[in-house]
C-alpha positions in Angstrom: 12.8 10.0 -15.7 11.3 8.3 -13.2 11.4 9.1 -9.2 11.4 6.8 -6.0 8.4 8.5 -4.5 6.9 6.7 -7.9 7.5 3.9 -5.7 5.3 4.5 -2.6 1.7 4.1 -2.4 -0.2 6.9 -3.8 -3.3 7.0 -1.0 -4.8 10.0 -3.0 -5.5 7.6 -5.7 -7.9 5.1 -5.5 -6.3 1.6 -6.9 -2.7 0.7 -7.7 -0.1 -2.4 -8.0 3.4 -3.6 -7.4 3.1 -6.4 -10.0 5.8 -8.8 -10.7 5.9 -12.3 -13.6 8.9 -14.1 -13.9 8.6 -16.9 -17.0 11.2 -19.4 -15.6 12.7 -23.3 -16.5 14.7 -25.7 -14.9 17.5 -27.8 -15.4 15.5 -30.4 -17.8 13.8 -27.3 -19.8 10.4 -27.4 -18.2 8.5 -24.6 -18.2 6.9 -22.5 -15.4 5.8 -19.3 -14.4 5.1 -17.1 -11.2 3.0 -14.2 -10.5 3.0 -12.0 -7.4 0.7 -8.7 -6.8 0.3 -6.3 -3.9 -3.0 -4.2 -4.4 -3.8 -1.2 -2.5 -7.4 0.4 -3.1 -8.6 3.5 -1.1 -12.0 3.1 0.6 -12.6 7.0 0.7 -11.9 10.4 -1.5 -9.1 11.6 1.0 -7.2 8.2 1.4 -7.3 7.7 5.0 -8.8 4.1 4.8 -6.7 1.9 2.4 -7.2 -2.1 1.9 -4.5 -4.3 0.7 -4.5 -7.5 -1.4 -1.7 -9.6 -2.2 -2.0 -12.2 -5.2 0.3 -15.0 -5.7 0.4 -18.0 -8.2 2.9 -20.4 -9.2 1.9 -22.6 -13.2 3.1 -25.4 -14.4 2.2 -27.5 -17.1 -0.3 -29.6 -15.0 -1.0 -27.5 -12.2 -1.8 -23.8 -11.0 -1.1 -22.8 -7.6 -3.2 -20.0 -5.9 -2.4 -17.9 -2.9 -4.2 -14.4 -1.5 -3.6 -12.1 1.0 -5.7 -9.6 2.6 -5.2 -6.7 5.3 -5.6 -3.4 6.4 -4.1 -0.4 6.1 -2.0 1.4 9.0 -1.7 -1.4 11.2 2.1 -2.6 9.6 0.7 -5.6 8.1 1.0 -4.6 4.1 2.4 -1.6 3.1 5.3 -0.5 1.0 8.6 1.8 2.0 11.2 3.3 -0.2 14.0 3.8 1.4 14.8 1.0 1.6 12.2 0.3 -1.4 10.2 -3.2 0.1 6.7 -4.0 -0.9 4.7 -6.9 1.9 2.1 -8.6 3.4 1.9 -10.2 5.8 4.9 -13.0 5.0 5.3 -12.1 1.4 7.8 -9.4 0.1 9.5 -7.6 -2.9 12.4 -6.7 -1.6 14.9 -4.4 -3.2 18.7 -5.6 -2.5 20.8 -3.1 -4.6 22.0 -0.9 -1.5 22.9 2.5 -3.5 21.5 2.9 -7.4 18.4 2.2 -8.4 16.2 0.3 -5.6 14.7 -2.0 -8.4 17.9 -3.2 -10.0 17.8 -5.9 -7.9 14.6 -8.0 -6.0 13.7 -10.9 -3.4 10.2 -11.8 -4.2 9.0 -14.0 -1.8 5.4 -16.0 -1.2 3.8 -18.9 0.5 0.6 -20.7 -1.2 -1.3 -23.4 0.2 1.0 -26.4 -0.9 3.9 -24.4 -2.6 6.2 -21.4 -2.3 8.9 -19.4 -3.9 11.7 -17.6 -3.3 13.4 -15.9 -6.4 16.2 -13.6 -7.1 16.2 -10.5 -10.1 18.5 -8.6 -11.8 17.8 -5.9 -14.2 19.6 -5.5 -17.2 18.6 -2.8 -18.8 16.5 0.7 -18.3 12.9 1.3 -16.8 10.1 1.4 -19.8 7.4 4.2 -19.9 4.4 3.7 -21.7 1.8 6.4 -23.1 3.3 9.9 -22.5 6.2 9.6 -20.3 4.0 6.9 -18.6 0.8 8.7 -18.6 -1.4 6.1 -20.5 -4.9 6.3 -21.5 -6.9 3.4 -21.6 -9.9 4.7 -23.7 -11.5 7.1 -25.9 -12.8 8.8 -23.1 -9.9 9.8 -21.7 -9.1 7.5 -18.8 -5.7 6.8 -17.8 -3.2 5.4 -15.1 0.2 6.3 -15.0 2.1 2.9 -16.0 5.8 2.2 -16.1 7.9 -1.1 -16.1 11.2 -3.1 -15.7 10.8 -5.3 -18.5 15.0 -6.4 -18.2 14.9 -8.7 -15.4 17.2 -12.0 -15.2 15.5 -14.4 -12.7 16.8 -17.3 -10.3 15.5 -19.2 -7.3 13.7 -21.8 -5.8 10.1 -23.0 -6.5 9.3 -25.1 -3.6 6.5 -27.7 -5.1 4.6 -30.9 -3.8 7.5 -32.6 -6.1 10.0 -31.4 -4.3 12.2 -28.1 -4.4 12.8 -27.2 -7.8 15.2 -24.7 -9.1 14.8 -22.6 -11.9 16.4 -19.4 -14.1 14.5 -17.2 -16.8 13.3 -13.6 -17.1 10.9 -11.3 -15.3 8.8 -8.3 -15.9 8.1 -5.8 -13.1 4.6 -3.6 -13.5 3.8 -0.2 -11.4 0.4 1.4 -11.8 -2.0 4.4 -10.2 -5.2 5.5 -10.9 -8.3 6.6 -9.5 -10.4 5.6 -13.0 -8.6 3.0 -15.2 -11.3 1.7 -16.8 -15.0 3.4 -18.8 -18.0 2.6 -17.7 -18.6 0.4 -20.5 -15.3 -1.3 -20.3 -15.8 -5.2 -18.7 -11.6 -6.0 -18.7 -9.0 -6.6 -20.4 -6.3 -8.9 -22.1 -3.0 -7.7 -21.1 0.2 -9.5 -22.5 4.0 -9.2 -21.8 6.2 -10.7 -23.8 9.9 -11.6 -23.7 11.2 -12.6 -27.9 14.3 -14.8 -28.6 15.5 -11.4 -30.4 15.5 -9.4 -26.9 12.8 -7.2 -28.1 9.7 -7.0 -25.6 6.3 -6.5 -25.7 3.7 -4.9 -23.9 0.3 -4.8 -25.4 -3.5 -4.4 -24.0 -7.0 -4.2 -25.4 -9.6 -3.6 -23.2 -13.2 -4.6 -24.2 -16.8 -3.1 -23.5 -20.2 -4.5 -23.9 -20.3 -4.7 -27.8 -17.1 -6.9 -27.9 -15.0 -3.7 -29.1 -11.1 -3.3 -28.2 -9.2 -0.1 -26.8 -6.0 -1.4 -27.6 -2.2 -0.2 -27.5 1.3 -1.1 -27.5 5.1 -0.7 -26.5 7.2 -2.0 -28.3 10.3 -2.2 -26.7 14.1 -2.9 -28.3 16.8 -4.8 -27.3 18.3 -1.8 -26.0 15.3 -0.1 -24.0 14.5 2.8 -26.6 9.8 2.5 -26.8 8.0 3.4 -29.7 4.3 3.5 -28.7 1.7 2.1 -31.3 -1.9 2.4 -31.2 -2.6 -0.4 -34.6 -2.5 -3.6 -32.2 -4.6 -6.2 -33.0 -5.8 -8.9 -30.7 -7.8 -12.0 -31.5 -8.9 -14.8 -29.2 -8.2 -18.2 -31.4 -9.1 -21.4 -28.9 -11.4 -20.7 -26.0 -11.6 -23.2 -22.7 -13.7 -23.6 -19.8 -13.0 -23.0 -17.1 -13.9 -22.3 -13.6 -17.3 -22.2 -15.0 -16.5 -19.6 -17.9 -15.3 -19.6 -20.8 -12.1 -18.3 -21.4 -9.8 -17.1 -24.4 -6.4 -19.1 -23.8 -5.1 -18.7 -27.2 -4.1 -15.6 -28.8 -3.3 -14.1 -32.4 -1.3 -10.4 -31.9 -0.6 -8.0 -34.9 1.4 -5.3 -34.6 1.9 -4.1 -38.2 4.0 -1.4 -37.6 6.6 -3.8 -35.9 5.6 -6.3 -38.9 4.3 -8.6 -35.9 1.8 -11.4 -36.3 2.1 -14.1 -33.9 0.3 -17.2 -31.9 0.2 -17.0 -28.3 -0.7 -20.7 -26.1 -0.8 -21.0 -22.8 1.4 -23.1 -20.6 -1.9 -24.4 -18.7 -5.3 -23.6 -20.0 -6.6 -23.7 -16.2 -4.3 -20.8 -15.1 -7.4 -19.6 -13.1 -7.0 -16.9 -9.9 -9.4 -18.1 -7.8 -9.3 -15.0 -5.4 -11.6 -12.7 -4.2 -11.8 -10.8 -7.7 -10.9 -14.0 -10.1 -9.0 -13.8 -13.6 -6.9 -15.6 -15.8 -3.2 -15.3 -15.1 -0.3 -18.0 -16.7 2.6 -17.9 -18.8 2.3 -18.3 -22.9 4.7 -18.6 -25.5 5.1 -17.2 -29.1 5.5 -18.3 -32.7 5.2 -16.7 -35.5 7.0 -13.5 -37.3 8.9 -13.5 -33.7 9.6 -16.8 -30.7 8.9 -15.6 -27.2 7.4 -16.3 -23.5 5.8 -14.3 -21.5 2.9 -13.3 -19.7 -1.4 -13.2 -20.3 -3.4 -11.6 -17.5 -7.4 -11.3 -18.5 -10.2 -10.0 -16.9 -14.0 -9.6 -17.1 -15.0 -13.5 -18.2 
């Protein structure tokens, strides 16, 4: 069961996320994607000095859009309330319009970019997802954790405002929230972090996190049609076709095995040059599926 307090920051921690993808087309069936991220990291043990970062990007095909945000905390320019639940900063928001029920059945995300925005609409369809232990989940074999749930169920529709033109679009979204004050080992350099929406209307939600001898803490939740998790620890993740870019070189496409779900599928990306070009870079875009199972979704990777 999960609480709206679970919404708020946590200051006593020292990172966490309102993170939101939305895997969308439009009228003519191209493909796109959007990503948008509020940070909040705490500065001190006790909390009292808090930073915020807001990450924004917008893919297609050809292009990748980048925006950032940055402020600090206690002056109203980021922040996050509950009641009525709304995530911002400065001109960006996740804004819950449900009125009673659940404050996350239904979102405005909003966010300008040098040279495009976007203003999209969600709906939920189906229940919150907790991964680990009634989301408490551990990252390594040392123990470290973050407490992790999602809303994997959302129907999305707005307006992707491009150099093109305005440009309107449907598909589905995926909401992340996340706390910890140690998500990572010492030896852990990043991770690989897929969600992923199937033609069957089961979802995915898998991770492996690498250290310094090219080894994997991974784990997944796989998720039914109906909501109902069963939380495996046999994923497999291997980086088929790598890319440069942005002066690295980067893993763009996937093979996932999940044998306990009898799983083995390709992941490509939409744009190999889905680079974040922000103040901590990664690799951020939409991919999509074949194999055992068809989907979309999501690839976020750190540490290259």
């Amino acid at each position: 069961m999960w609480l709206r307090r679970d919404l708020q920051a946590h200051p006593d921690y020292r990172i966490e996320w309102w993170y939101l993808t939305a895997i969308l087309n439009d009228d003519d069936g191209q493909n796109y994607g959007v990503q948008w991220t509020l940070f909040r990291t705490s500065l001190d043990p006790d909390g009292t000095s808090q930073v915020w970062m807001g990450n924004a990007g917008i893919t297609t095909p050809a292009e990748h859009f980048t925006g950032e945000r940055l402020a600090r905390g206690g002056i109203g320019q980021a922040g996050v309330t509950t009641e009525p639940f709304a995530a911002w900063i400065d001109d960006w928001g996740m804004v819950s319009k449900a009125g009673v029920g659940d404050p996350l059945d239904t979102l405005e995300l909003t966010a300008t970019l040098p040279n495009a925005s976007y203003t999209l609409d969600l709906n939920a369809n189906g229940p919150m997802i907790f991964h680990g232990d009634n989301g408490y989940s551990v990252k390594s074999n040392s123990g470290q954790a973050s407490h992790y749930y999602s809303q994997p169920f959302y129907q999305v529709r707005g307006t992707l405002n491009l150099p093109i033109g305005d440009v309107a679009v449907t598909g589905l979204g995926w909401l992340d929230r996340e706390w910890s004050s140690q998500p990572l080992d010492a030896d852990q350099l990043g991770w690989d972090w897929f969600s992923l929406h199937f033609d069957s209307g089961e979802r995915l939600m898998g991770f492996g996190l690498r250290d310094a001898n090219g080894q994997s803490f991974s784990y997944a939740s796989w998720i039914t049609a109906d909501g109902d998790v069963t939380p495996s620890n046999d994923l497999r993740i291997t980086p088929l076709r790598w890319a440069n870019i942005a002066d690295r070189v980067v893993p763009v496409d996937w093979r996932l095995e999940l044998p306990s779900q009898s799983l083995d599928i390709t992941t490509k990306a939409l744009n190999d040059d889905s680079w974040q070009s922000t103040l901590f870079p990664y690799w951020e875009g939409p991919v999509f599926a074949t194999g055992s199972h068809q989907g979309r979704g999501y690839l976020e990777m750190t540490g290259y």
